[in-house]
C-alpha positions as CSV (number, residue, x, y, z in Angstrom):
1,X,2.6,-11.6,-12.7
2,X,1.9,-14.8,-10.9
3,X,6.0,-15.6,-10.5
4,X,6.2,-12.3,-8.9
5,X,3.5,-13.3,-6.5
6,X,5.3,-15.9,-6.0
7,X,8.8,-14.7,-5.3
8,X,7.4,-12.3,-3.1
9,X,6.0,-15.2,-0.9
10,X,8.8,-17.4,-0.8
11,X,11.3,-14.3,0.0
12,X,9.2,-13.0,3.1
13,X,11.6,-14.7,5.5
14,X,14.9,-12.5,4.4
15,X,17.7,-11.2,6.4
16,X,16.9,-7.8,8.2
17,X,18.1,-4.8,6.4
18,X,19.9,-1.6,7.7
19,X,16.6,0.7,7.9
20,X,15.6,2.7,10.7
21,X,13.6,0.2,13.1
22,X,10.5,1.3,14.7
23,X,9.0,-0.1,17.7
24,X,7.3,-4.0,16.8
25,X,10.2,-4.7,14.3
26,X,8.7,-2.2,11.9
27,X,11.1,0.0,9.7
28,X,9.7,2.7,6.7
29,X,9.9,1.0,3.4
30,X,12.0,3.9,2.0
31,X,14.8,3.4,4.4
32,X,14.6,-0.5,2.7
33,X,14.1,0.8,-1.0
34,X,13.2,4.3,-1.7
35,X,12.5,3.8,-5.4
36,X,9.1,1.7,-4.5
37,X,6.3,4.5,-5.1
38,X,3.9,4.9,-2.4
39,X,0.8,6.8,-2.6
40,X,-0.4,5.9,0.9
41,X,-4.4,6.9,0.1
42,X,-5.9,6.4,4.0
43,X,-3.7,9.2,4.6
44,X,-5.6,11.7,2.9
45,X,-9.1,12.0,1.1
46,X,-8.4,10.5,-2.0
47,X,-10.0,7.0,-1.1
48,X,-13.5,5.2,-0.7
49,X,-14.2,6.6,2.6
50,X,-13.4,10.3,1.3
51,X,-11.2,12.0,4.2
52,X,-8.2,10.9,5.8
53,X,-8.4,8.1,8.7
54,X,-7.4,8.0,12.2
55,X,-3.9,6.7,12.8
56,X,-2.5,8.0,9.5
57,X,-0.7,11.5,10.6
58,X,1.8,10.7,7.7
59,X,1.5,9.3,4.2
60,X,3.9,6.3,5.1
61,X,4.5,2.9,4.2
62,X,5.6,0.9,7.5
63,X,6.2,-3.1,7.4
64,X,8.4,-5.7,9.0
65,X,11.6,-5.6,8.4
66,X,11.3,-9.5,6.5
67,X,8.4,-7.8,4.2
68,X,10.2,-4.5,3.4
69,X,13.2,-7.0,2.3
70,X,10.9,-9.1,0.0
71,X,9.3,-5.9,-1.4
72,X,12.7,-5.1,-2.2
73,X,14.4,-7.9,-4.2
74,X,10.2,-7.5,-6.2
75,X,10.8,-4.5,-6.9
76,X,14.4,-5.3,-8.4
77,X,13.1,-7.5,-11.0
78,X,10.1,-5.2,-11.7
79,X,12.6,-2.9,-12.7
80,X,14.4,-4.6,-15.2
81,X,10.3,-4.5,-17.0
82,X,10.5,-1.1,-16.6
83,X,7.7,-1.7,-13.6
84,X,7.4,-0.5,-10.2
85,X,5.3,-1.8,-7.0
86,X,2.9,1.1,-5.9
87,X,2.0,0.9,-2.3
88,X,-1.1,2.7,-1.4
89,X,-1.5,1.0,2.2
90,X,1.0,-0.6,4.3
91,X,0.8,-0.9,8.0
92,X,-3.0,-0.6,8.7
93,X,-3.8,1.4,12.8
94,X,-6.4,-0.2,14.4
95,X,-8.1,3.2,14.6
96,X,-8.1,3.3,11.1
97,X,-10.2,-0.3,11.1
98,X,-12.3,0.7,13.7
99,X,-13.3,3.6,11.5
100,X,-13.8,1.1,8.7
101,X,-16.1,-0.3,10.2
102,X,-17.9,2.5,11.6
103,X,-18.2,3.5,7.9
104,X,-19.4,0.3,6.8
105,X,-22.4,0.4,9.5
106,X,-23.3,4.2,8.6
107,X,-25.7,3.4,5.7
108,X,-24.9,6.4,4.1
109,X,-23.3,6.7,0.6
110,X,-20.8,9.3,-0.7
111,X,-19.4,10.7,-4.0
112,X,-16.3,9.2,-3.1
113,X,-17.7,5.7,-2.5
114,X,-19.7,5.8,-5.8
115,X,-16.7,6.6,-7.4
116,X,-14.4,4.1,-6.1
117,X,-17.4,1.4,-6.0
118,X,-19.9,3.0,-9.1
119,X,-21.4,-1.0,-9.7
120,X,-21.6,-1.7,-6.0
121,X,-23.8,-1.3,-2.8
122,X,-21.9,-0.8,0.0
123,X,-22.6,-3.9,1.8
124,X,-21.6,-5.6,-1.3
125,X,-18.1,-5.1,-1.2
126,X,-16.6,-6.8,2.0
127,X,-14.5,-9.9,1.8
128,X,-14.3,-9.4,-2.3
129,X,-12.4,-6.6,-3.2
130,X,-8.7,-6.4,-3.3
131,X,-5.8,-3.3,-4.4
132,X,-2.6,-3.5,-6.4
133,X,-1.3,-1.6,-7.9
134,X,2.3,-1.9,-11.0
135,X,2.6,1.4,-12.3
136,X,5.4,1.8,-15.8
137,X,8.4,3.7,-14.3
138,X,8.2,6.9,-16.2
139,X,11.3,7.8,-18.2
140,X,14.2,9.6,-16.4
141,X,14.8,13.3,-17.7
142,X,17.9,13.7,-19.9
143,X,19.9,15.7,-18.8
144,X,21.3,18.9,-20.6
């Protein structure tokens, strides 16, 4: 795991692919490699905050063009291990942050924020918590 980590580092300045640029040299990862999962969680409820956040209209994974590359030539050796990357947040909207931290400040806690954090307080968990995420690639159907 640590080599991965580390080919992904030293890869992050690669050439630019042919995916569908977005404004900021942004491009959606599955224009780069659509066989990277993504389960982009701000983008619905299924998260600690418990409902979908502002800036997220579409369950999307959006990166640089240089990142989206890397992820890429991962995600090709993860393969050959039968292993894929999992992306469940990419490009993170400033409205999304802002409500973040809104949330952080309410004092309130929820069902979905006990179950993502059941052994933590709130104000316990900034600056120490981190996501990833190397799911098995499930088997492909034979065909009949």
């Amino acid at each position: 795991m640590k080599a991965i980590v580390i080919a992904l580092a030293a890869v992050i300045s690669a050439a630019p692919a042919a995916a569908q640029p977005l404004s900021g040299g942004f491009v959606f990862l599955r224009d780069i490699d659509p066989t990277i999962l993504q389960d982009i969680r701000y983008a619905g409820s299924n998260n600690f905050v418990g409902r979908p956040l502002a800036g997220y209209e579409a369950a999307e994974c959006l990166v640089k063009t240089d990142v989206g590359m890397a992820l890429k030539r991962v995600q090709q050796q993860l393969a050959s291990q039968k292993v894929s990357l999992k992306m469940l947040d990419c490009y993170r909207p400033a409205r999304a942050v802002h409500e973040m931290v809104v949330w952080a400040q309410n004092g309130r806690e929820t069902p979905a924020e006990r179950r993502y954090n059941p052994a933590f307080r709130k104000a316990d968990l900034f600056g120490s918590a981190i996501s990833r995420n190397i799911p098995a690639i499930p088997p492909a159907p034979l065909s009949t």
